[in-house]
C-alpha positions as a Markdown table, in Angstrom:
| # | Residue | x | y | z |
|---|---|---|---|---|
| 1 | Unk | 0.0 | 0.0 | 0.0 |
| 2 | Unk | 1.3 | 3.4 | -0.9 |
| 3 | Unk | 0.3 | 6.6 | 1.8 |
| 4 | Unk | 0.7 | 9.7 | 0.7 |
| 5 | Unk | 0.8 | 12.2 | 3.9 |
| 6 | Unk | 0.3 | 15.7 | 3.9 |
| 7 | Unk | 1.4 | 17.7 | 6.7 |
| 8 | Unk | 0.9 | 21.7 | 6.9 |
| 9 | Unk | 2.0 | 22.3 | 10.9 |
| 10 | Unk | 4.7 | 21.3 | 13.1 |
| 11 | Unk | 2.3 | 19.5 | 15.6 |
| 12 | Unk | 0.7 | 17.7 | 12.4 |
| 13 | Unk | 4.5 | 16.5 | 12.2 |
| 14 | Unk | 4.1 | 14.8 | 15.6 |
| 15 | Unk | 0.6 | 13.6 | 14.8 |
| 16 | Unk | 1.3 | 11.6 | 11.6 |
| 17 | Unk | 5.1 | 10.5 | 12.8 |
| 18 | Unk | 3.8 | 7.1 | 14.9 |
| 19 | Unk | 1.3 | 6.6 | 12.1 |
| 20 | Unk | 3.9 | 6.9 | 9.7 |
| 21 | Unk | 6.4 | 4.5 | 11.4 |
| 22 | Unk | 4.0 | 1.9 | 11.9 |
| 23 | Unk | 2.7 | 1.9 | 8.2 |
| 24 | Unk | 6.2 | 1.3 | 7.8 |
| 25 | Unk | 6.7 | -1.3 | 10.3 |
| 26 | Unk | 3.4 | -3.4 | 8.2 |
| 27 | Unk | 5.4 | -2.9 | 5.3 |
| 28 | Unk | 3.5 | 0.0 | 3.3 |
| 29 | Unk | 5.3 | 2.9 | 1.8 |
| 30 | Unk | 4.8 | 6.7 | 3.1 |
| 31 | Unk | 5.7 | 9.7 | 1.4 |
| 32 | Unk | 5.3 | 13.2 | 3.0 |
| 33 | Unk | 4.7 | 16.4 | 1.6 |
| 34 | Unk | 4.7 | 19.4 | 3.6 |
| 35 | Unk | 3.8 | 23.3 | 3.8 |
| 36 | Unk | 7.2 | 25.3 | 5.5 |
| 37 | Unk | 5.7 | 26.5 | 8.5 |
| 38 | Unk | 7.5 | 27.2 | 11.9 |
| 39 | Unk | 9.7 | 24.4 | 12.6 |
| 40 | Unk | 7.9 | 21.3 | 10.8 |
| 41 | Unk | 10.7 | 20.8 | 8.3 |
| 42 | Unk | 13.2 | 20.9 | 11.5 |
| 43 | Unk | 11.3 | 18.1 | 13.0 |
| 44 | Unk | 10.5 | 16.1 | 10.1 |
| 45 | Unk | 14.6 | 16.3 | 9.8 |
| 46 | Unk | 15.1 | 15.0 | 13.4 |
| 47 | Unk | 12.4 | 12.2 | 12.6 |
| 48 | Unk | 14.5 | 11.4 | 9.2 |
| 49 | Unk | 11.3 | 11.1 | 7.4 |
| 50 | Unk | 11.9 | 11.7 | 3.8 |
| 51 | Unk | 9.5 | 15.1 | 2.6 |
| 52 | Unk | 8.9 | 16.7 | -0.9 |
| 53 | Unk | 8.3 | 20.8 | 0.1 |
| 54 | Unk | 4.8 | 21.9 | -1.4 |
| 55 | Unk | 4.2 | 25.2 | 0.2 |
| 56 | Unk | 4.7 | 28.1 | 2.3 |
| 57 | Unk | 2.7 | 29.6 | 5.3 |
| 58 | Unk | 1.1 | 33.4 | 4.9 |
| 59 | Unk | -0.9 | 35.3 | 6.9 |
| 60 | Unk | -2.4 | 37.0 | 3.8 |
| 61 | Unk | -5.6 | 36.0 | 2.6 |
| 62 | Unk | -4.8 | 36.4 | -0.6 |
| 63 | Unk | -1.2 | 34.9 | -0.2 |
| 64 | Unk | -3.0 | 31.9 | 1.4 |
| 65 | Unk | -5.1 | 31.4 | -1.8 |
| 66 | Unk | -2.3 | 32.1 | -4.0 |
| 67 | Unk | -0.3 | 29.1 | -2.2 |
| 68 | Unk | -3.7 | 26.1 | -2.3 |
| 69 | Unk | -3.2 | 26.6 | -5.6 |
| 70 | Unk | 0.3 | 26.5 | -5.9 |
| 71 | Unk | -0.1 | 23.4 | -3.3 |
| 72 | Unk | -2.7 | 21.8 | -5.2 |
| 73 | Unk | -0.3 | 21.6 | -8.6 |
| 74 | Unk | 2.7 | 20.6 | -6.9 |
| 75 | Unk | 0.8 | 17.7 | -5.1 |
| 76 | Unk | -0.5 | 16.8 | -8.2 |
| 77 | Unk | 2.8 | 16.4 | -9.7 |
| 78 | Unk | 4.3 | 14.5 | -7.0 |
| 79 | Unk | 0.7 | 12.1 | -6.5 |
| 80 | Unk | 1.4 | 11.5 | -10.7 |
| 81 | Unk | 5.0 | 10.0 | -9.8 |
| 82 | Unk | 4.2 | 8.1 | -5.9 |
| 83 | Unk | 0.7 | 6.6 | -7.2 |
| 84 | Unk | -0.8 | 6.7 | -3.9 |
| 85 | Unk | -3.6 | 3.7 | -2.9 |
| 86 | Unk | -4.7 | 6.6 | -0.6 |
| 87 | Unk | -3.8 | 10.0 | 0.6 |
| 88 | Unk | -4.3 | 11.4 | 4.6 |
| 89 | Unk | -4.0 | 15.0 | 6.1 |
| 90 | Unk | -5.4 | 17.2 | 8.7 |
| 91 | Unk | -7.7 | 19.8 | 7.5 |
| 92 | Unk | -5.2 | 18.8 | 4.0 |
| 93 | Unk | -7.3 | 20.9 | 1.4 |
| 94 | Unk | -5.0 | 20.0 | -1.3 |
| 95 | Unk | -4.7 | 16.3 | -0.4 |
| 96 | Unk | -8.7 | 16.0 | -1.2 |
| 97 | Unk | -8.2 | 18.2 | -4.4 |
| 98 | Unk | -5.7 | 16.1 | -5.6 |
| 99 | Unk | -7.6 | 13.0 | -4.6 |
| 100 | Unk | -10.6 | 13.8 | -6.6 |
| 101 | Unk | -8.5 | 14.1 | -9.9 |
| 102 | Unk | -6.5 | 11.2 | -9.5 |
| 103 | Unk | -9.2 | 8.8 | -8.4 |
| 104 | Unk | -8.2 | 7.9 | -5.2 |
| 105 | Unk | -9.7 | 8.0 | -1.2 |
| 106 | Unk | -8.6 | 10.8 | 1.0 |
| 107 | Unk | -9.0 | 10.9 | 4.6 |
| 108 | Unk | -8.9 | 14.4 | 6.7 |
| 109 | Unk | -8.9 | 14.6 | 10.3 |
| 110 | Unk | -10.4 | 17.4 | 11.7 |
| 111 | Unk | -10.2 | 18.4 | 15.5 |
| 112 | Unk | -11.4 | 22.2 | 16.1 |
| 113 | Unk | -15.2 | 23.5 | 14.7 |
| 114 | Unk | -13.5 | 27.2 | 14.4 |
| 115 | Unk | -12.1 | 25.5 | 11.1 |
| 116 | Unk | -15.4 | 25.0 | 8.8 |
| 117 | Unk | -14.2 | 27.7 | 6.0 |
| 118 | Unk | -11.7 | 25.1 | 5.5 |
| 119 | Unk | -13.8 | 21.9 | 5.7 |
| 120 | Unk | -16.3 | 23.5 | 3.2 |
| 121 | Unk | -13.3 | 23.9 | 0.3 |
| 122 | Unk | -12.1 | 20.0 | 0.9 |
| 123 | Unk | -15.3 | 18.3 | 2.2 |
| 124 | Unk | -16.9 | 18.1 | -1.6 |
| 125 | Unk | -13.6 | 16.3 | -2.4 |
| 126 | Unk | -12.8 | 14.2 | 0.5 |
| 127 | Unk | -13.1 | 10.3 | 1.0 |
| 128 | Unk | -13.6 | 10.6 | 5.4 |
| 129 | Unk | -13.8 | 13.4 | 7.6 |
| 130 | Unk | -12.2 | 11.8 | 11.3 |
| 131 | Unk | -13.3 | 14.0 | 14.2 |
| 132 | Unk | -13.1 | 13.3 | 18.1 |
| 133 | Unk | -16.1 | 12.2 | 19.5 |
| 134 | Unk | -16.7 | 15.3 | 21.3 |
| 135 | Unk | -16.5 | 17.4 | 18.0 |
| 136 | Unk | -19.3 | 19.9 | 18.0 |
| 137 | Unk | -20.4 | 20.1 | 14.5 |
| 138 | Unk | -22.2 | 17.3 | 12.2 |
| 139 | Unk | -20.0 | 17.0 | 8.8 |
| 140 | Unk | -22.9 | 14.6 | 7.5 |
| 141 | Unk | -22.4 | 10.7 | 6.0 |
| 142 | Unk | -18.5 | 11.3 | 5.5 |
| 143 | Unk | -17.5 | 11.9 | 9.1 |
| 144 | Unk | -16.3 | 8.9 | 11.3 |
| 145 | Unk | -15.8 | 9.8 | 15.5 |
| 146 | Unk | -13.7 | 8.6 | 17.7 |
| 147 | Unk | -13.1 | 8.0 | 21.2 |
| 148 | Unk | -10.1 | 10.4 | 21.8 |
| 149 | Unk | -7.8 | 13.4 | 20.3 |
| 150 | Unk | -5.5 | 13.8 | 18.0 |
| 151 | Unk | -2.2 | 14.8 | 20.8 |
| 152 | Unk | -3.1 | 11.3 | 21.9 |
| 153 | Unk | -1.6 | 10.1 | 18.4 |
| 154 | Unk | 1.7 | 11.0 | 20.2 |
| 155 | Unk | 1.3 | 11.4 | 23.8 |
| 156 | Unk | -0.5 | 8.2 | 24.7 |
| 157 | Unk | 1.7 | 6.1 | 27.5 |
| 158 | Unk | 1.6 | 3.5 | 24.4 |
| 159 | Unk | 4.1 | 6.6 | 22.3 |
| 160 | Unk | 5.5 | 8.7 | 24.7 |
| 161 | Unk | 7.9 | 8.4 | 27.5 |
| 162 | Unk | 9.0 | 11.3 | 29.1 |
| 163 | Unk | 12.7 | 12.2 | 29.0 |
| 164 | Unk | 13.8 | 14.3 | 32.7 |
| 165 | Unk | 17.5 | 15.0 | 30.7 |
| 166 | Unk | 15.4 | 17.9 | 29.5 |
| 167 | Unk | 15.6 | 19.4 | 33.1 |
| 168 | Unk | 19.4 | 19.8 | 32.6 |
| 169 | Unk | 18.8 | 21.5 | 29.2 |
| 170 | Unk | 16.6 | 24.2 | 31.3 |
| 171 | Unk | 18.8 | 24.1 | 34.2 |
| 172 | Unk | 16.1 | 23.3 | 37.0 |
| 173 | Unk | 16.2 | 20.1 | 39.4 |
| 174 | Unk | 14.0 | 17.3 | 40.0 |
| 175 | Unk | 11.7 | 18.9 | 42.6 |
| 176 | Unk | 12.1 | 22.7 | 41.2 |
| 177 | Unk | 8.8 | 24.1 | 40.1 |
| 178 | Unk | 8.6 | 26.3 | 36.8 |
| 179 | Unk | 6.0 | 27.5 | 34.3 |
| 180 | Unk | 5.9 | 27.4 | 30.6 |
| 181 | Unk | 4.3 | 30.7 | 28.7 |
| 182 | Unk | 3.0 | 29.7 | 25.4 |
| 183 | Unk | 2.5 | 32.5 | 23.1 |
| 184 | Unk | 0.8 | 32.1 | 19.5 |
| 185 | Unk | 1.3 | 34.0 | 15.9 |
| 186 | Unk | -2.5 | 33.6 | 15.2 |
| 187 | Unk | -1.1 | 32.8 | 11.4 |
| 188 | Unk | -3.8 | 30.1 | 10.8 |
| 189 | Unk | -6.4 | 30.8 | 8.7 |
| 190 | Unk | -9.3 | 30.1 | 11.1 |
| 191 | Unk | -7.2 | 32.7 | 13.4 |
| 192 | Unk | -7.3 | 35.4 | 11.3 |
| 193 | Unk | -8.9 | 38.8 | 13.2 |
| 194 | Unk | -8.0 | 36.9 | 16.8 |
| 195 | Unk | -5.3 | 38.6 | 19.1 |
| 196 | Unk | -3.5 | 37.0 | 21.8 |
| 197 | Unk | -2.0 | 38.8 | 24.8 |
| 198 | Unk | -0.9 | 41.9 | 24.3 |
| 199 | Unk | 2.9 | 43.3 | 25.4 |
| 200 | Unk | 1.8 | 44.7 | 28.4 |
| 201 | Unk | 0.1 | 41.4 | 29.5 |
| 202 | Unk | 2.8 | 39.4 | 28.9 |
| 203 | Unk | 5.3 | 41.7 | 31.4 |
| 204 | Unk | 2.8 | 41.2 | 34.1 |
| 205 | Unk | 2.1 | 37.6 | 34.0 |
| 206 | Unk | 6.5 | 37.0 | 33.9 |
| 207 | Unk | 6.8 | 40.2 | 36.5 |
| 208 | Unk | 4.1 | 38.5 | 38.9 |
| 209 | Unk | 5.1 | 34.6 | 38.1 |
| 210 | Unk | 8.7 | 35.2 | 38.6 |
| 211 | Unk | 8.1 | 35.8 | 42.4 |
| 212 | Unk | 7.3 | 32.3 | 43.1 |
| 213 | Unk | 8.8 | 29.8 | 40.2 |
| 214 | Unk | 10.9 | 29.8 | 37.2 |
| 215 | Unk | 9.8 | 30.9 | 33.9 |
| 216 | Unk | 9.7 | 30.0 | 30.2 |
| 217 | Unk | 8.8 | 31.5 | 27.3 |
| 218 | Unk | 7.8 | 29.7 | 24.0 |
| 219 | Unk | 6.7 | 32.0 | 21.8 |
| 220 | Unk | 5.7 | 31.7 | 17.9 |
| 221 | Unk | 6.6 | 35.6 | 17.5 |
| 222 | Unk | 9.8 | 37.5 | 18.4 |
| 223 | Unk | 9.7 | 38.2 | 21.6 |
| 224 | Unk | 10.5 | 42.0 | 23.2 |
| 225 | Unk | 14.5 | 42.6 | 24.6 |
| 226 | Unk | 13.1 | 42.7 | 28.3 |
| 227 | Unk | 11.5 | 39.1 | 27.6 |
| 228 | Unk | 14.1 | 37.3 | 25.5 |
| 229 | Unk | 15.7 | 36.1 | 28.6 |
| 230 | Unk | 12.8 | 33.9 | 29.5 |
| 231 | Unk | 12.8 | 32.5 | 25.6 |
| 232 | Unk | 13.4 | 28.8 | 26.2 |
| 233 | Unk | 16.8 | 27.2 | 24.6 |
| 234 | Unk | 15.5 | 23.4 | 23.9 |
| 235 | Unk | 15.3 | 21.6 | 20.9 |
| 236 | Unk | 11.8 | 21.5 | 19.1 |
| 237 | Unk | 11.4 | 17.9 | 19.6 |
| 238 | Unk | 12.2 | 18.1 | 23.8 |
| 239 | Unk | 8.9 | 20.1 | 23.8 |
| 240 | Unk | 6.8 | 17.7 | 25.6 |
| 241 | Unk | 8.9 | 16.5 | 28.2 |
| 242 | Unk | 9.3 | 20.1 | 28.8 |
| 243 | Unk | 5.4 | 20.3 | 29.3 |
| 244 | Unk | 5.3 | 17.0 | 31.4 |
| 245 | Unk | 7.5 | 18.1 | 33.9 |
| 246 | Unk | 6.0 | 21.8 | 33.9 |
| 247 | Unk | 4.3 | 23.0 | 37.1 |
| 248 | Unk | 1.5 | 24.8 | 35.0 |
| 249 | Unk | 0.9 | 26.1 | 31.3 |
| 250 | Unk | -0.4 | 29.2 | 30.5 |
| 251 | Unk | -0.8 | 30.0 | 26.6 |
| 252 | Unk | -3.4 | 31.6 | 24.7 |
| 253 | Unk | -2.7 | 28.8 | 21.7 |
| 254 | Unk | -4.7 | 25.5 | 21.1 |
| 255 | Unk | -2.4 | 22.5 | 20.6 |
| 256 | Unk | -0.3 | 23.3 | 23.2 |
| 257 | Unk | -3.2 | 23.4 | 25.7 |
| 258 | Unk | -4.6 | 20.2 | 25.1 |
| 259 | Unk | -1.1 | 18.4 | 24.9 |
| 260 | Unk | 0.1 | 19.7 | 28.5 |
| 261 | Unk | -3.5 | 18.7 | 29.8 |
| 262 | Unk | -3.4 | 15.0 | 28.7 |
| 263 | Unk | 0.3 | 15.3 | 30.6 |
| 264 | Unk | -1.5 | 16.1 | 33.9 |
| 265 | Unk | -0.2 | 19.9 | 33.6 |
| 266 | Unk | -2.6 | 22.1 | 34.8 |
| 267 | Unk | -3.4 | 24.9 | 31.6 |
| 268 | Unk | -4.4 | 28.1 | 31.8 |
| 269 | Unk | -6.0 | 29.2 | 28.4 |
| 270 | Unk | -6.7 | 32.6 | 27.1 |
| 271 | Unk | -8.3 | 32.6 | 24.0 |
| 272 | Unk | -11.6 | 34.3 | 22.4 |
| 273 | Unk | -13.3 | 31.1 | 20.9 |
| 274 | Unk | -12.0 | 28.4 | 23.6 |
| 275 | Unk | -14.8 | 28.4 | 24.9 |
| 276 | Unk | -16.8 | 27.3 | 21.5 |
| 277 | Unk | -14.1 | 24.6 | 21.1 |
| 278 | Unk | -15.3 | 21.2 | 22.4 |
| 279 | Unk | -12.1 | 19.5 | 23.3 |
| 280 | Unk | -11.3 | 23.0 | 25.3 |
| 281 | Unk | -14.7 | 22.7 | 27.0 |
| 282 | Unk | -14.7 | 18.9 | 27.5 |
| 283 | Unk | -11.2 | 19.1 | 29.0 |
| 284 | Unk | -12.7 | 21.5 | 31.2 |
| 285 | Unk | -15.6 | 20.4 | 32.3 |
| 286 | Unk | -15.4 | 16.7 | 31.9 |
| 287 | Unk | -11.7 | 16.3 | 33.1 |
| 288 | Unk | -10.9 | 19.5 | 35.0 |
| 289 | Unk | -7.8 | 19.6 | 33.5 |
| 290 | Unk | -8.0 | 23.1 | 31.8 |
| 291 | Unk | -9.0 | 26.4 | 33.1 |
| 292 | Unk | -10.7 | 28.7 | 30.3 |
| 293 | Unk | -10.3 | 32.2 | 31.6 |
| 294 | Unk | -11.0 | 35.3 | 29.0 |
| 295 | Unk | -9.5 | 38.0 | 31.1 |
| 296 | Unk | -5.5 | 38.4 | 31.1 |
| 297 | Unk | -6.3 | 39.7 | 35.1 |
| 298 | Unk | -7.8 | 37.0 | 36.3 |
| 299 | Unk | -5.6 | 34.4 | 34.0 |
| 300 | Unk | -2.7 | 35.7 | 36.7 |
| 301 | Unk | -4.4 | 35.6 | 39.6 |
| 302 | Unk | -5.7 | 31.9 | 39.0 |
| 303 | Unk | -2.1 | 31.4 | 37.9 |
| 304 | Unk | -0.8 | 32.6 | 40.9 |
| 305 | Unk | -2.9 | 30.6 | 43.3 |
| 306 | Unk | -2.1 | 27.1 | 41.4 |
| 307 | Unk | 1.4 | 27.6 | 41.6 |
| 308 | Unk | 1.2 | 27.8 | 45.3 |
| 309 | Unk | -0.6 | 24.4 | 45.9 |
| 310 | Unk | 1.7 | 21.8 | 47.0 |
| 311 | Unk | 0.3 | 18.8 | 45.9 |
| 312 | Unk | -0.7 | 20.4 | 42.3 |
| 313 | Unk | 0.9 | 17.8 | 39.9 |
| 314 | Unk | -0.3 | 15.0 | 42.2 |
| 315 | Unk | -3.9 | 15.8 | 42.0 |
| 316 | Unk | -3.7 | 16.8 | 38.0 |
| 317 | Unk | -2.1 | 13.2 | 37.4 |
| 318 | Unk | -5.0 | 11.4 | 38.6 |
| 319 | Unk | -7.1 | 13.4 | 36.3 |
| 320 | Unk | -5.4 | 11.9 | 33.8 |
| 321 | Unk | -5.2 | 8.6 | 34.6 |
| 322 | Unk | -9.3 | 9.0 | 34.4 |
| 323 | Unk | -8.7 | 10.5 | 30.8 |
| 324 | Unk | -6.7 | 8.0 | 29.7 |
| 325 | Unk | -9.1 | 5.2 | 31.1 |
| 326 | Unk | -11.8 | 6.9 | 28.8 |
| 327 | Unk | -9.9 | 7.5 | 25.6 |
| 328 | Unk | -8.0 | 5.2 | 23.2 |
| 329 | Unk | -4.6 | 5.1 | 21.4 |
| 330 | Unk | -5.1 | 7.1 | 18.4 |
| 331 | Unk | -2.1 | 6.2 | 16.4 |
| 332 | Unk | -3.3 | 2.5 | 16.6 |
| 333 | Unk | -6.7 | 3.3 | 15.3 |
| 334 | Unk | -5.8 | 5.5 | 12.8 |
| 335 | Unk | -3.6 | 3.0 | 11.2 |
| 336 | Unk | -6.0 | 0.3 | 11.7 |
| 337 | Unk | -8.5 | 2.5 | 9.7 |
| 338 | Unk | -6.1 | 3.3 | 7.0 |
| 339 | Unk | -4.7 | -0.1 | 6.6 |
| 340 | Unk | -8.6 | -1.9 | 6.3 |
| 341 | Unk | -10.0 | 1.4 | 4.2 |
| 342 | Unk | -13.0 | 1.3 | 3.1 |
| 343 | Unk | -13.8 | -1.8 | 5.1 |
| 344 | Unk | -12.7 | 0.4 | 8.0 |
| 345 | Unk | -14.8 | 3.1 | 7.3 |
| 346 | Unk | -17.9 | 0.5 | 7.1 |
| 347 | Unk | -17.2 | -1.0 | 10.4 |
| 348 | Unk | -17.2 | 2.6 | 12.3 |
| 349 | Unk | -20.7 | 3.2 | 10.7 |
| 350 | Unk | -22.5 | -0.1 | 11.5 |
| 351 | Unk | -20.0 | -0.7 | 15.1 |
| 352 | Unk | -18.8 | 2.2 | 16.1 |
| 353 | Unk | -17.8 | 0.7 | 19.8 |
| 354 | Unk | -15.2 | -1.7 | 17.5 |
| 355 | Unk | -12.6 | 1.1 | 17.9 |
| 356 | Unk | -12.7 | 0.1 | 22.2 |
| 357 | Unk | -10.3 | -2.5 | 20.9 |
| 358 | Unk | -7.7 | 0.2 | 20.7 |
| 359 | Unk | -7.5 | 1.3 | 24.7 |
């Protein structure tokens, strides 16, 4: 069987790379083709996956239309020589074009309802929608649910072990609390008009933080001269171990939320529409792993009074032991569904309770 992946993100990298492997391992042949944006090609470099470049990221509109179409040519030129049996993506609008012309199934996950101006330009085209079960919005006959999300592709116990060499890299010890600052571009098409915390919000959180713990910064953007000495010095790839071991996230971007609460790091998340994102609101609610809070005062305050709790990480780890009793390992259904397609795609429909096999 021949895979074509598309990847347009650096957490997509991180998403596809167990998939990927274990295609490999059942003897199938992947190929990747990827947009440059952020630090995806860096990763998919550490990963030594092999990668055809396809496009760029822009935070023009019209940039961004100007490059689907450039996408949509180049992936047809590469799908002409690979012959894919099938081609997979996330929110991959090309992938689906491309699948329509040459005849052949596409599957899209999709994780976050603020992205429906991109499902309606693939969904006409697409093979299978896969959504997690808590996904708010009905994408009709094509859409397939499943008991989980898409960080557990690479943060289930089953994929990821957590590596404490990367407390040397940020020079704190075993017991030493600190706190990781996430900061997003908003470059995504679905983010366009949203602002994260402003300059002055960003001073106060470090100025007030700093009096109790250590801080981090990861940020998407350049950061000011006064907070470049928080900027974190790790290698891309040691970013969740960084988030395991964290006493609390606070970040105002979505990825990066949901993978430090399936941790068992408490989150803090400031963002306009987090509230109208069901994995937010079910990590929230459900879990009580999150904390949504629209207001950059309060986001401190809160922040300050977790970071004082003694037992914090010890009470957030039993949360997610309950998560990870509820939800299954995503890289091994995703495979199992791309490996038994359409047969898959049959058995979801008529049994969806098949995929509890994959806990």
């Amino acid at each position: 069987m021949k895979v074509m992946v598309s990847i347009g993100t650096p957490n997509q990298v991180h998403f596809f790379k167990n998939i990927i492997w274990k295609l490999e391992k059942d003897d199938h042949e992947a190929m990747t083709a990827v947009r440059d944006k952020e630090i995806a090609i860096k990763l998919l470099n550490t990963y030594k996956f092999k990668y055809s470049v396809v496009g760029k990221s822009y935070r023009n509109v019209i940039m961004k239309g100007y490059d689907l179409f450039k996408r949509d040519y180049k992936l047809l030129k590469i799908a002409k020589r690979f012959k894919p049996d099938v081609l997979i993506g996330h929110g991959a609008i090309s992938a689906a074009h491309i699948s329509r012309l040459i005849d052949k199934p596409s599957i899209n996950h999709e994780d976050t309802e603020q992205s429906m101006e991109q499902i309606r330009l693939y969904k006409p085209f697409v093979s299978t929608i896969i959504t997690p079960s808590c996904f708010g919005k009905d994408l009709g006959l094509k859409q397939i649910r499943y008991n989980g999300y898409k960080e557990l592709a690479y943060l289930h116990p089953n994929w990821f072990k957590p590596d404490p060499s990367v407390l040397d890299m940020l020079g704190v010890s075993k017991d030493e609390k600190y706190v990781v600052l996430r900061f997003s571009a908003f470059s995504a098409s679905h983010d366009i008009g949203i602002k994260g915390f402003s300059l002055d919000d960003k001073r106060k959180i470090v100025r007030k933080l700093k009096e109790y713990t250590k801080v981090f910064i990861s940020s998407e953007t350049k950061l000011s001269n006064d907070l470049e000495k928080y900027a974190m010095k790790i290698p891309p790839h040691k970013m969740h171990d960084v988030l395991y071991y964290a006493s609390l996230l606070i970040g105002d971007t979505g990825t990066m939320t949901t993978e430090a609460g399936i941790l068992g790091t408490p989150v803090i998340i400031n963002h306009p529409k987090s509230l109208r994102m069901s994995n937010f609101v079910e990590l929230e609610k459900k879990y009580g792993l999150i904390f949504n809070i629209q207001e950059s005062e309060t986001v401190t305050k809160k922040a300050v009074d977790l970071i004082q709790q003694p037992n914090l990480k010890q009470e957030w780890q039993k949360k997610r032991e309950k998560l990870l009793e509820d939800k299954i390992d995503v890289t091994a259904f995703m495979t199992w569904f791309i490996e038994d397609y359409p047969e898959s795609f049959q058995t979801m429909k008529e049994n969806p309770e098949y995929q509890e096999g994959f806990k």
